[in-house]
Every structure is written in C-alpha cells, then in structure tokens.
C-alpha positions in Angstrom: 13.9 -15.3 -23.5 13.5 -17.9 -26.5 13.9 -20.7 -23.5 11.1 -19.2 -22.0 9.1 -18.5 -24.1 9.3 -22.1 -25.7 9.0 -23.6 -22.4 5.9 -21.8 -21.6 4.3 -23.4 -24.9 5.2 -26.5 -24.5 3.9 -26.8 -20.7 0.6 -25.2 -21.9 0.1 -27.3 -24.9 0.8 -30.5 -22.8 -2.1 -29.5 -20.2 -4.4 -28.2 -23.2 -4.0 -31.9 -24.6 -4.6 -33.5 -21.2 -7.8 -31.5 -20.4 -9.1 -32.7 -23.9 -8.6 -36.4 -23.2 -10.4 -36.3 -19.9 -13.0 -34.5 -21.7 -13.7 -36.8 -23.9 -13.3 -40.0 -22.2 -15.2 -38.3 -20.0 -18.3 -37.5 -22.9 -17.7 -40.9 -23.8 -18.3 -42.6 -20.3 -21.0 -40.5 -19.8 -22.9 -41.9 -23.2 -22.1 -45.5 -22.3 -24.0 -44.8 -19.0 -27.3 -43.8 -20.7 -27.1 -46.6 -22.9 -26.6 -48.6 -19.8 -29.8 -47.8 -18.4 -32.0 -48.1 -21.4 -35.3 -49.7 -20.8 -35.3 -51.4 -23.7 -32.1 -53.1 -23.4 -32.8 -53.9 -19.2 -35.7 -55.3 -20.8 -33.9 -57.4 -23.4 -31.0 -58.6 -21.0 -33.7 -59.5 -18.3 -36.2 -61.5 -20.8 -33.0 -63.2 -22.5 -31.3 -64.3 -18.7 -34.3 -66.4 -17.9 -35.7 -68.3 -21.4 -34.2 -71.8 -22.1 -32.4 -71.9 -25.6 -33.6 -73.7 -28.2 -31.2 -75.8 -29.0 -31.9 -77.5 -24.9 -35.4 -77.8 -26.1 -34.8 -79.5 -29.2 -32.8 -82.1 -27.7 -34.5 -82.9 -24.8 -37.0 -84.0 -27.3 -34.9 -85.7 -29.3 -33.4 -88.1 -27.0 -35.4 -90.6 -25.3 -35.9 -90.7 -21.5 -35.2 -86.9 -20.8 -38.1 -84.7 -19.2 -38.1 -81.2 -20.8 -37.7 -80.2 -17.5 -34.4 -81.2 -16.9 -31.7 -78.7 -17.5 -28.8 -79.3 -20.3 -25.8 -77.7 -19.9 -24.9 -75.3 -23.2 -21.4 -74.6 -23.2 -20.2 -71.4 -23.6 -17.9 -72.0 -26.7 -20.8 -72.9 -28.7 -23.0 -70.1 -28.9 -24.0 -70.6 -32.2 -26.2 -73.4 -30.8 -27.6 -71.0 -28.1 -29.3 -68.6 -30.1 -31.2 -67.9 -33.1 -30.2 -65.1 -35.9 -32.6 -61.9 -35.5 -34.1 -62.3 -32.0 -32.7 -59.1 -31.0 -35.8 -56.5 -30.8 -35.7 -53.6 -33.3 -35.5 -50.8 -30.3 -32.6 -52.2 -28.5 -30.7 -52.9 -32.3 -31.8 -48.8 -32.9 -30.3 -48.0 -29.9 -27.2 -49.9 -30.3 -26.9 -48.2 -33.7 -27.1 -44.7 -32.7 -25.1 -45.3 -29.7 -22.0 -46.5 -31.9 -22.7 -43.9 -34.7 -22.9 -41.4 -32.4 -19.0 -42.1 -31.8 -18.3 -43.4 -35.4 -14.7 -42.9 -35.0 -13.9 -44.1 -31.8 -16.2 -47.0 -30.7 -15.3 -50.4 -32.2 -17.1 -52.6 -31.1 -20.4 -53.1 -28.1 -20.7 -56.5 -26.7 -23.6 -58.0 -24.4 -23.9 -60.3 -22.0 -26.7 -61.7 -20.1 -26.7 -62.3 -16.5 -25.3 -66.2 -16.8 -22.7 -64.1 -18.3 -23.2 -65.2 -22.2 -23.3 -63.4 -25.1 -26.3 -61.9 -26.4 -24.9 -60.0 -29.1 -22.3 -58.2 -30.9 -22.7 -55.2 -32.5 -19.3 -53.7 -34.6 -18.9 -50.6 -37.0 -17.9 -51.1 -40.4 -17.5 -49.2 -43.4 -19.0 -49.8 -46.6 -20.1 -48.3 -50.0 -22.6 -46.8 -48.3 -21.0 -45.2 -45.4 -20.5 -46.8 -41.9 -23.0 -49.6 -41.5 -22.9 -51.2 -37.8 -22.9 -55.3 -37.8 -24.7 -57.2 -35.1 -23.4 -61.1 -34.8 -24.8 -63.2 -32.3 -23.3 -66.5 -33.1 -19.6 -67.4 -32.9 -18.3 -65.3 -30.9 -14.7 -65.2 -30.1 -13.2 -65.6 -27.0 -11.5 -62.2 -26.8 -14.7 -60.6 -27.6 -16.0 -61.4 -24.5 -13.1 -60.6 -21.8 -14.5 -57.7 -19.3 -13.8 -56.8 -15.8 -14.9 -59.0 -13.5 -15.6 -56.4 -11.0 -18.7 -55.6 -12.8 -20.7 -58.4 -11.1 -20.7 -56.9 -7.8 -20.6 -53.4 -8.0 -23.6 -51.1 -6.8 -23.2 -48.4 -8.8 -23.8 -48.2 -12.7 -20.3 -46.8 -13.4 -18.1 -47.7 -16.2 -15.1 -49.6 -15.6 -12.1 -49.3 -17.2 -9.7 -52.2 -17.9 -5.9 -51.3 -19.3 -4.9 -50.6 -22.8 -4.2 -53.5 -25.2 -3.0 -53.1 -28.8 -5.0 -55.0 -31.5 -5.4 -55.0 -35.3 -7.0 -51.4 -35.0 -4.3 -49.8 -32.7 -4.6 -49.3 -28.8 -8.1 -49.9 -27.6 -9.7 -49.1 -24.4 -12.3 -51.8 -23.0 -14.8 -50.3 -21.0 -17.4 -52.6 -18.9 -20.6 -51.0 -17.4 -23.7 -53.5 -15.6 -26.9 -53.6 -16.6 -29.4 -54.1 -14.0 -32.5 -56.3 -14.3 -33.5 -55.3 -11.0 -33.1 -52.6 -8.5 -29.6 -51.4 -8.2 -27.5 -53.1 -5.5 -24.1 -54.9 -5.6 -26.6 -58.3 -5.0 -28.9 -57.5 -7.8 -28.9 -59.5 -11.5 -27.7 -57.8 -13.8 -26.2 -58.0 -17.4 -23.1 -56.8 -18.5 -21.9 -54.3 -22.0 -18.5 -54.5 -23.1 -17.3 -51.5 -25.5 -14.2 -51.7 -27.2 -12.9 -47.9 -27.6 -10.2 -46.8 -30.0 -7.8 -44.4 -28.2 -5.8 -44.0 -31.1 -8.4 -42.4 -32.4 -9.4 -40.1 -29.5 -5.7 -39.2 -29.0 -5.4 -37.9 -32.3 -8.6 -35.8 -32.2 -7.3 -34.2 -28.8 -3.8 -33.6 -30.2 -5.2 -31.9 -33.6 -7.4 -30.0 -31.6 -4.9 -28.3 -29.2 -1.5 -28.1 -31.1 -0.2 -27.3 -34.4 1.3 -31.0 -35.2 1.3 -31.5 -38.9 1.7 -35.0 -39.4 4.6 -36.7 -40.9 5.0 -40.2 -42.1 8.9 -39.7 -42.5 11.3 -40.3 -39.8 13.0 -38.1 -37.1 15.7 -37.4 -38.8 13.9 -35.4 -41.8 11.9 -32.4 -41.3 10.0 -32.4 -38.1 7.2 -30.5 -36.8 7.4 -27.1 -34.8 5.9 -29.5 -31.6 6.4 -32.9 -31.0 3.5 -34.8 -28.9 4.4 -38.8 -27.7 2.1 -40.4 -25.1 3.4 -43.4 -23.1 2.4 -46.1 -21.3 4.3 -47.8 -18.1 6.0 -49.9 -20.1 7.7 -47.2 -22.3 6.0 -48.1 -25.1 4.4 -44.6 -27.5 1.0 -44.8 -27.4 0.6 -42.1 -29.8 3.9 -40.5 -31.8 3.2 -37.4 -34.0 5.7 -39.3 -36.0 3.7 -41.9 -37.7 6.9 -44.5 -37.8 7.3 -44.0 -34.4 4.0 -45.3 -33.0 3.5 -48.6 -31.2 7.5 -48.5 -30.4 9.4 -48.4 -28.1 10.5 -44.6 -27.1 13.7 -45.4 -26.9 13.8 -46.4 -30.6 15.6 -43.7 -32.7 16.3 -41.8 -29.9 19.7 -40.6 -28.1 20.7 -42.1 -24.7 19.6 -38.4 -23.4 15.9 -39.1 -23.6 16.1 -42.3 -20.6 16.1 -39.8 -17.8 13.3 -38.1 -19.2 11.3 -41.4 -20.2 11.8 -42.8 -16.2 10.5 -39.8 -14.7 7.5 -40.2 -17.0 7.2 -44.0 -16.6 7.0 -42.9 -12.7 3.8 -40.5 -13.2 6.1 -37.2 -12.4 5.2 -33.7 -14.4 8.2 -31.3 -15.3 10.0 -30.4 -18.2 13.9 -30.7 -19.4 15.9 -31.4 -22.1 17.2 -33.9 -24.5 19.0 -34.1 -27.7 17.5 -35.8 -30.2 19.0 -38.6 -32.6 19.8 -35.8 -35.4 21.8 -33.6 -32.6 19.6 -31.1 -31.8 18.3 -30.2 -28.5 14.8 -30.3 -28.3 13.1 -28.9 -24.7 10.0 -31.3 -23.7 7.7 -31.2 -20.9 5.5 -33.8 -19.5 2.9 -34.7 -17.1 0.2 -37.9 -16.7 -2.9 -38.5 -18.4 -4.1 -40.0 -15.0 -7.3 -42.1 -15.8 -5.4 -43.8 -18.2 -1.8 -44.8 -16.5 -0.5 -42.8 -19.7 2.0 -39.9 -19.7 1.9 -37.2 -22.8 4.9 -35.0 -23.2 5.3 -32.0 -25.8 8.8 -31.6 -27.4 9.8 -27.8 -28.6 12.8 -27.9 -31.3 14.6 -25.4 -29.1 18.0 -25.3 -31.9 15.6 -24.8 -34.7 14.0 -21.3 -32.7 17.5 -20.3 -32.3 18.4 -20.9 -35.3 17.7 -17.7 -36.8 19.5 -16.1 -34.5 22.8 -16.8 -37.1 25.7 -14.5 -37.9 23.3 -11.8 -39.1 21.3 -12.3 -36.4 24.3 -12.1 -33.5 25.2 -8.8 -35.8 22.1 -7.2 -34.9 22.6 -7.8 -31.2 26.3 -6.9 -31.6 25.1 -3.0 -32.9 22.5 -3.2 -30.4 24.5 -3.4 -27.7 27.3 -1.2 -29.2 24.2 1.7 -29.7 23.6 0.6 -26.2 26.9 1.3 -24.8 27.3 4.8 -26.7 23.8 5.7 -24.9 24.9 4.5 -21.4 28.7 6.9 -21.9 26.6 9.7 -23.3 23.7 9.6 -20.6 26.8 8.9 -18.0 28.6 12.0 -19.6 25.7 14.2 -19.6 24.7 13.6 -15.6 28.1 14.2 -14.4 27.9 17.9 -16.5 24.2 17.8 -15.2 25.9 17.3 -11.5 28.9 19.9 -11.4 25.9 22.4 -13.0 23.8 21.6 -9.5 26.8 21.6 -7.4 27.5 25.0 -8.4 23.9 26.3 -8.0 23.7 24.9 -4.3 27.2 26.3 -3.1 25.9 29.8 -4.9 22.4 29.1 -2.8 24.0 27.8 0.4 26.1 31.1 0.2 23.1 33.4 -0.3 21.3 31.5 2.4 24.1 32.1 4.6 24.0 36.1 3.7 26.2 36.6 0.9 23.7 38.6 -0.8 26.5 39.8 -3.6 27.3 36.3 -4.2 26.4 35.5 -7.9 25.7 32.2 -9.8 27.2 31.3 -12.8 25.4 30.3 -15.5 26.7 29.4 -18.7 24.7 29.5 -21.8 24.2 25.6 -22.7 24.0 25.1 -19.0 20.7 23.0 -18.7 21.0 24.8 -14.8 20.9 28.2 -16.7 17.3 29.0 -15.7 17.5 27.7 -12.3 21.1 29.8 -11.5 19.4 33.1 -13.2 16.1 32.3 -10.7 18.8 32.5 -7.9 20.6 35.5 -9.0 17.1 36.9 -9.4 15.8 35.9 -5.9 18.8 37.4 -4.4 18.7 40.8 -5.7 14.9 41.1 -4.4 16.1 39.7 -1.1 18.5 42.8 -1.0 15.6 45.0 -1.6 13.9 43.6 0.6 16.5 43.9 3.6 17.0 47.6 2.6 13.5 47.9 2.8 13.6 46.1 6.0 16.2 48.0 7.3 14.3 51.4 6.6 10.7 50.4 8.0 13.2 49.9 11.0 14.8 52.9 11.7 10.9 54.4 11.0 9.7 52.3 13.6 12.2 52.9 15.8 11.5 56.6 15.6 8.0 56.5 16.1 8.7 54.5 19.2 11.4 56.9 20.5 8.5 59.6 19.4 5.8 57.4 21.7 7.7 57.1 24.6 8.9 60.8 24.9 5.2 62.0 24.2 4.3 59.3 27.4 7.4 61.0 29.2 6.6 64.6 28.3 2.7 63.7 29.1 3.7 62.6 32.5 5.7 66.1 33.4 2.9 68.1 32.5 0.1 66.5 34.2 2.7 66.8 37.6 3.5 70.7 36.8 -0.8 70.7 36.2 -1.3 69.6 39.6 1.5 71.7 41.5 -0.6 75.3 39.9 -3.6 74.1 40.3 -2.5 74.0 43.6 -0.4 76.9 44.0 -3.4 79.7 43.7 -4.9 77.5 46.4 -2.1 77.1 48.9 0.2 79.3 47.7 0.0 81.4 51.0 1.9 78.5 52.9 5.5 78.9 53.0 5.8 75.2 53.7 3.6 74.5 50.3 5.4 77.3 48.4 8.5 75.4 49.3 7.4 71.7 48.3 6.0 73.7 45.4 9.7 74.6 44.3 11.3 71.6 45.0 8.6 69.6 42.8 9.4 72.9 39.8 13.0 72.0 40.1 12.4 68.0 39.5 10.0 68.7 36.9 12.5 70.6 35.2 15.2 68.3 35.6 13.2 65.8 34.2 11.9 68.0 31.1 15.9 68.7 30.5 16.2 64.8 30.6 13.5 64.6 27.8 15.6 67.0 26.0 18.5 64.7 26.6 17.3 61.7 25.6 16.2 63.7 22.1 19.9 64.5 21.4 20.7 60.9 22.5 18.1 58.4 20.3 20.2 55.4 20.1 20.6 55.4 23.9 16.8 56.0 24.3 15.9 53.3 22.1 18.5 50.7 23.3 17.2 51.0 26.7 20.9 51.5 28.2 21.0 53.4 31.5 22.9 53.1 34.7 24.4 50.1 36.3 21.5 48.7 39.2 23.2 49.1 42.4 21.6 48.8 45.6 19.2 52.1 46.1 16.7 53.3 49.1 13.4 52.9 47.3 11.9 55.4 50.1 13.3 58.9 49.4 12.2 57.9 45.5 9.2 56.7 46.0 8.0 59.8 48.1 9.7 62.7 45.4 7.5 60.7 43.2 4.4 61.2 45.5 5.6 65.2 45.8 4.8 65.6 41.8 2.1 63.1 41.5 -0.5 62.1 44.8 0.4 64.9 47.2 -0.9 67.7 44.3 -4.3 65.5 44.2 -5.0 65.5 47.9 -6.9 68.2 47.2 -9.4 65.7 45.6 -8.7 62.1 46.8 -7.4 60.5 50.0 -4.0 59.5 50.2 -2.7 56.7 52.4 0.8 56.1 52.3 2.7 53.1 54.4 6.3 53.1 53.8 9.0 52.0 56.0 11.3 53.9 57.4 14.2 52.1 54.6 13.8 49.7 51.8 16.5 48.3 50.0 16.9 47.1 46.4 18.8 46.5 43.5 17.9 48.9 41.0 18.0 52.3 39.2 16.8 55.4 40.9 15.6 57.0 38.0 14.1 54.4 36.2 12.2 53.3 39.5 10.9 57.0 39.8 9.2 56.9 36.7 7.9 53.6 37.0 6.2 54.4 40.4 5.1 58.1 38.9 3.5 56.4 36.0 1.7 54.2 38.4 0.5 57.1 40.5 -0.6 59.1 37.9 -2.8 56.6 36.6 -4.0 55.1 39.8 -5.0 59.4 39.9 -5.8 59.7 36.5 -8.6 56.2 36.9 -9.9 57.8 39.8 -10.7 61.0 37.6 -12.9 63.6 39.4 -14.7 60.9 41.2 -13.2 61.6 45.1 -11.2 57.9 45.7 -8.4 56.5 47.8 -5.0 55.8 46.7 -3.0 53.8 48.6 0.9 53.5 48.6 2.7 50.9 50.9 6.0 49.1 50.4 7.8 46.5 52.5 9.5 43.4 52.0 8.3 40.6 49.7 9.5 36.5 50.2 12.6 36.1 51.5 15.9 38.2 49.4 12.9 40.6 47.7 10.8 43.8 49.0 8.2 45.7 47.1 6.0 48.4 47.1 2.3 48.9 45.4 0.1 51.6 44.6 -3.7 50.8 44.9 -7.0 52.7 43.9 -10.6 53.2 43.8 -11.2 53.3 40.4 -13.4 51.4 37.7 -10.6 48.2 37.2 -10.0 46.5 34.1 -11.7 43.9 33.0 -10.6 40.0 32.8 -10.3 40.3 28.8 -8.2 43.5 29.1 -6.2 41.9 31.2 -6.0 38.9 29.1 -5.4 40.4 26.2 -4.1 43.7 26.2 -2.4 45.0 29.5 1.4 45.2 29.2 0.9 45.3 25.4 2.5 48.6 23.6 -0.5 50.7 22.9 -3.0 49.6 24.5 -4.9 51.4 26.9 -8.4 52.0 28.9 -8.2 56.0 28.7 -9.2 58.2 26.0 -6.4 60.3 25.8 -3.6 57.7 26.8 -0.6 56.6 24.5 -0.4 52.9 26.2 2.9 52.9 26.5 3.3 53.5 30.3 2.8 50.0 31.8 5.0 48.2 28.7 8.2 50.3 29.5 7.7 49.6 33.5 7.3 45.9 32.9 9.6 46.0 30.6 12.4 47.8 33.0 11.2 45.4 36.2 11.9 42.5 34.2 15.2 43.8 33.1 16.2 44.4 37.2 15.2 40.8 37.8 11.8 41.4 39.3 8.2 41.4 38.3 4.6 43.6 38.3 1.9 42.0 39.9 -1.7 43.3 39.0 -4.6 42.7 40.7 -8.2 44.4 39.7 -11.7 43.7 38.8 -14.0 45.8 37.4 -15.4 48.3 39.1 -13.9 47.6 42.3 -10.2 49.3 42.0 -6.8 48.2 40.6 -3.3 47.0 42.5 0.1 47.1 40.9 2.4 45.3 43.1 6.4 45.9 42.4 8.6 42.9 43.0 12.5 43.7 43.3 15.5 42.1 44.6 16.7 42.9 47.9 19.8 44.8 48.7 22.5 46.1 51.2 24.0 49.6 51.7 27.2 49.9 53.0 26.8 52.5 55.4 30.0 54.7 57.1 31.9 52.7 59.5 31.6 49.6 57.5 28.2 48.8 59.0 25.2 47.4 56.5 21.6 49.0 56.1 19.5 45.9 55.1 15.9 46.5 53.9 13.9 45.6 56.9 
C-alpha cells in the first residue's frame, strides 16, 4: 500500500511539473510573437535595413576619388563604427522594456538584427538600486550575442524557433529566434530577425515550486533530504535542474550508486516509467520519469520510499502483529459460530423435510441460545395448525361425502317414484286389461326391488360412495333396456309417441344394473323435457365402429343451449329443470367412462336432445359352445 501510494505521487507530481513547463514556455513563446509583429519595431528593422551608416558616408568623403555612391563594405566585427548611440525610437525602446519586464525573471537578454543580418541593438535586464533597469547597447557587440537559427531566414511563418540549451554565466539558457517581416509574410520576404536569451533555470524552478513540496537544500545527498526529489536531464546526462543545489550542472551520475544508470539510460532515450534505485546513503528511493518533449529534457520525481516505511519500526510491526492476532481470534470465533449456526439449520430442515413428508408429530428442537430458536418454534407451530387443519380436512370430508351419498339416493329415490307415478296413473285407465294389469305388476315388482336397493345402499355407504359394484361381463343390453322402457316410456304413451328400434341382441361389456339406471335416467328426462307438451321419444340401439355398439334415446323437447352445454352439462348439480337435483347425467358419465365407453350429446335449443351411449362390444357364450356376437 505505502508502494502505491508513493508511486502514485510521484507519477502525478512528475506530469503536474511537465504540464507547467509547456505552459509557460508556451506563455512565453506566445509574448515573443506579439513583440514580433510590432509595427513599431517592423518599422524600425525596415527603415534601419535600407540607410547607409554613417561611418560609409564619412569616409567616402574623406578620401579622395570615391563617389558617395559607391558602396563600402562595414564589417560585421566593428559595429561600433556602424551606428550611432540613441537612434533607437522611444516606442520600439518602450516596447522592448515592457516586453523584458514583463518576464523579469526569465528573459536575459533581446537581440536585433536587421535584414543584412546586423545588429541593431541589444537590450539586457539588470538590477540596480532602483530595481531592474533594462540596458540597450548598440555598439560592441559580441560574437555570441548574435548566434541564432539560421532557419529563420526562410521560414513563412512567424513562429519562434528554438535552438538547444547551452549553459552560460547565468545557468542554462534557452535561445529563441523569431523573424521579423518588413514585408508581407512569405518564406521570400525581407525580414529582420529577434534573438531572446531565456533563462530555464529560472522557469524550471518556478514550475517545480509551483507543483511539488521541494524545500530546497544547499547541503548534499547524504544529509537530510527532501520528502520529493525533482532532477531534469538533458541527452547528455547532464542535471539541468537538481532540487539539490550542489547537484546542479553535474553530471547525474555524480554522488550517485551504480543503481541509478539503468534508470538515467532509459531517460537519456525519451522513455516514461518509474523504478527504483538506491541512493548513495543506502536507501531506496522509488522515481518515476517521463520527457519534457519541446525541450529534449527528461524530469523525474524521486520518493524516499525507506524513509515512509520507516515508521513502520518495532512498535509499528507490534501494531500489525495484534492486528492480525485480533484478526485471527475473529476469523476462529466467526468460523466457530457458523458451524453452530449450521448444525442449528441442519436440524431445522431434517425436522421440516420430515413434516413435509407427513410426520406431523415430528418436533424440532430448539435450544434456548439457539439463534434457530424462533425459526424451529415457527415450525413446531406450523405443524400443529397443519394437523388441525387435516382433521378439519378430514371432517368437511366425511360431510361431503354424506351429502353426496344423500344427493344421489334422493336422484335414485326420485327416479322410482316418478316410474311408480306413471304405472297408477295408468292403472285407473287401463286397469281393465289383463295384459296391462300384468306389465303393471311386473313394473311394481322392479320398482320395489329397486326401492329395497335404495335401502341397501343406505346400510352400505362406503360401497355407495366408492362406486364399487359388479365385475362388467358381457350383458344383452336388449332385455335391460326394454324393463327400463316398462317403468319409464311405455307408462307415458299415454301422452307422447314412442318409437323404439332395437335389435333383436346387442352385446356389451358391462353391468346390468348400472346400465338400467343410466338408460332410465335418460328416459325419464327425455319424458320429463318433453313435459305435457305431446312429443316423440325415440330409442334405437345397434352397433357403433368396429368392437363397440350403442344405443340412444332422443326427444322433442326445448334442448340445451351451447353455453349449458359448455359449461355445465355433466357437471354435479347442474341442471335445466326446476325441481332437478343434477346429479343424473354426472353419475351415467361418470359409470360409461368407468366401462370404457363414452356419452355423446347432441341438441340445440328448441329443437330436441340426443344422448348417444358408446360401449364395448362383447360375446356370450351360448350352450353348446357356440358364441352370440352383437350383430
């Protein structure tokens, strides 16, 4: 983390730094090209490029023979011959002046040339007792005043160029040349030339101080040295800048521990990154670096990484030694304290897969300091309402069941009666006819049988309910169908037409009795739809697709409609007559389906209704060993 951390300042403080060079080269370069384009000095340069000197004129006239037209060369290393003192015009001097005070600290010198590339004028900064004054000479100049780019005689564009970093009486200086056009801009165009003499030690200083937190040090290395070390180098491994004063102008390698070369080289070849090195004293210092490109210089910032871990001594390696010991007892308390929390959920969810898989008496431990204790007692809880609720369950039951077993006796016993109904009401009609009288009695006797069935099936409720009655075997579905018709249609032909087409046999698989009722409870409600209203009822039977037969009844009464049908038919309860229990059609279905057949129903309203039968086909063995087949 303290590696980190100090890496991450160092890396930030060396682009801070960077970004404030640039900047204020950049202000810098950006002042020298307003001064550049000053009227007043274009002016100047282009009145001063094309007058004679006065020293030509003076000795043209001095010697005999010689025009004053003829030319005389003036050589460059005399200037004090070339011009006089004070010719330079107040404005250009004012703007000279301000230009270099504007910059007090880092311009040294500003030095003009005319377009025949001589010196107009120098102009340096000086202090005095009253302040910085700036100095213009125009008479011997020196030589290394005057050295410039020479690229600023053919370029276009008023842009300052900048030539490489010497080192001088005042420290490193930066020599900036910029043109100064007498004429429209071009690369052909006359021009003059200004020469200013930067001090970068000056600027680098200003950018460093402004950034990072470098107090500066005369002393050497190996006292005490700043929280942040900042060197800038040129190509030639040479610091630029040191924040250690003693250091400056030398060689980086001076002072310093074979360590540092790698680091140095990678600079030297414009690379950024960071690493460390040990210093001459022995500690390890963490640097990272990166170019200062417009200037072919590299600045790196140095973190003392042993001093920020130096307080991490024997009291501070104590502290992390009871820190991690605290941190140990928390892991084996927290690591003790899930494993109790686990066997205390464990035992809830076998007690809740137990419940779950009906153990209703099964009970959950729970412990007092058991942090499971609510949720085992929420269980426990839960499972005694769950037996209440099964009991509960288990009552409603049995209640429904006997309402049921109620229902379909009443639909039974309702059934009799409307048969033994239509017998007397025909018996004080035909009661004269002995073959009547005798129908009359047979249809009393299966009346009664079937009441005394009621009566059975009242002692009997759990075989009622359970729907168990005999084994299907195969049964002639013609003698039962037409004792049905003798309690049910044949009473009402009084009142309706009957049409019956039966075959002569037709076998299926089946119960007599429960086929009896079915087809009674059919007829009496094809009757009972037809109500007083004379109608036809129809009764026919036959066989169905191949290995089933059936047999319908039909009638002429209102239908159902398509939403009844939908709905409701088949469903326990429901019904289309006011007095009906509507639990005739479910228990026929019902039985069908359990036989392996089905009910077909056909009707619309108001023209009629068709229930169709569907039943397996069978074969009675007859004597002999012949077989009867359904035909």
């Amino acid at each position: 983390a303290i590696e980190a951390r100090l890496r991450g300042e160092v890396e930030r403080e060396a682009r801070a730094i960077a970004r404030d060079v640039n900047a204020r080269l950049s202000e810098r370069e950006d002042a020298l090209a307003v001064l550049a384009r000053s009227p007043a000095l274009r002016d100047y340069v282009r009145g001063e490029g094309t007058q004679p000197t006065v020293a030509a004129a003076s000795s043209n006239q001095s010697q005999p023979g010689r025009s004053a037209a003829t030319p005389v060369n003036i050589s460059a290393e005399s200037p004090s011959q070339s011009r006089p003192d004070g010719n330079i015009p107040k404005d250009v001097q004012g703007e000279i002046r301000a230009f270099i005070q504007s910059g007090q600290k880092y311009y040294l010198a500003v030095t003009c040339l005319d377009s025949e590339k001589r010196p107009l004028f120098r102009a340096e900064s000086s202090k005095s007792a009253n302040g910085a004054q700036v100095h213009f000479q125009t008479r011997d100049f020196l030589s290394e005043s005057r050295r410039l780019d020479e690229r600023v005689w053919s370029i276009g564009e008023q842009t300052p160029l900048r030539s490489g970093i010497t080192l001088g009486n005042f420290g490193s200086i930066v020599r900036y040349t910029i043109p100064v056009f007498t004429e429209e801009k071009s690369a052909a165009a006359r021009r003059g030339a200004l020469i200013v003499e930067l001090k970068l030690d000056a600027l680098l200083i200003d950018a460093v101080n402004s950034v990072a937190d470098l107090p500066q040090t005369q002393a050497s290395e190996a006292q005490s040295s700043p929280r942040l070390a900042v060197v800038v180098l040129d190509r030639a491994g040479t610091a630029v800048y040191h924040s250690n004063d003693a250091l400056r102008y030398q060689p980086v390698m001076t002072g310093m521990s074979p360590s540092f070369k790698p680091l140095m080289d990678a600079m030297n070849e414009g690379q950024s990154g960071w690493r460390f090195y040990e210093s001459s004293g022995g500690d390890d210092w963490l640097a990272a670096y990166q170019p200062l490109a417009p200037l072919e210089l590299s600045i790196l910032v140095a973190g003392d990484y042993s001093a920020a871990v130096r307080p991490l001594s024997w009291p501070g390696w104590l502290s992390i030694g009871l820190i991690a010991l605290i941190g140990t007892a928390t892991v084996v308390m927290l690591s003790l304290f899930l494993r109790r929390m686990a066997q205390s959920i464990k035992r809830v969810t076998e007690g809740a897969v137990a419940i779950a898989g009906g153990r209703m008496d099964e009970r959950i431990e729970a412990r007092s300091s058991d942090e499971t204790r609510l949720l085992a007692e929420s269980f426990n809880a839960m499972s005694d309402r769950l037996k209440e609720q099964i009991a509960l369950k288990a009552e409603s039951k049995q209640f429904e069941s006997f309402i049921r077993l109620s229902a379909m006796l009443t639909h039974d016993l309702k059934n009799s009666i409307t048969a033994l109904t239509l017998i007397v009401s025909n018996m004080e009609q035909k009661f004269h006819n002995e073959d009547f009288r005798a129908d009359a009695m047979q249809s009393l006797r299966d009346a009664t049988s079937q009441l005394g069935s009621i009566v059975a099936r009242l002692s009997e409720p759990v075989r009622s309910l359970s729907g168990e009655f005999k084994r299907p075997r195969p049964v002639d579905l013609v003698p039962v169908i037409r004792r049905a018709l003798g309690r049910t249609a044949e009473p009402a032909a009084a009142m309706h037409e009957i049409d019956i087409q039966l075959p002569s046999q037709l076998v299926a698989v089946a119960d007599d009795e429960r086929i009896e009722k079915v087809f009674e409870n059919l007829a009496l409600n094809a009757i009972e739809a037809m109500g007083a209203t004379r109608g036809k009822l129809i009764v026919s039977a036959g066989a169905a697709e191949e290995g089933f037969v059936f047999f319908s009844v039909s009638d002429t009464g209102p239908g159902m409609t398509e939403e009844f049908q939908r709905t409701k038919l088949f469903h326990p309860f429901a019904t289309t007559k006011q007095k009906g229990v509507g639990l005739g059609l479910y228990t026929c279905r019902e039985f069908i389906h359990a036989l392996g057949g089905r009910v077909e129903v056909e009707s619309k309203r108001g023209s009629g209704t068709c229930f169709r039968i569907v039943l397996p086909s069978g074969t009675i063995t007859e004597a002999g060993g012949k077989n009867s087949r359904a035909k």
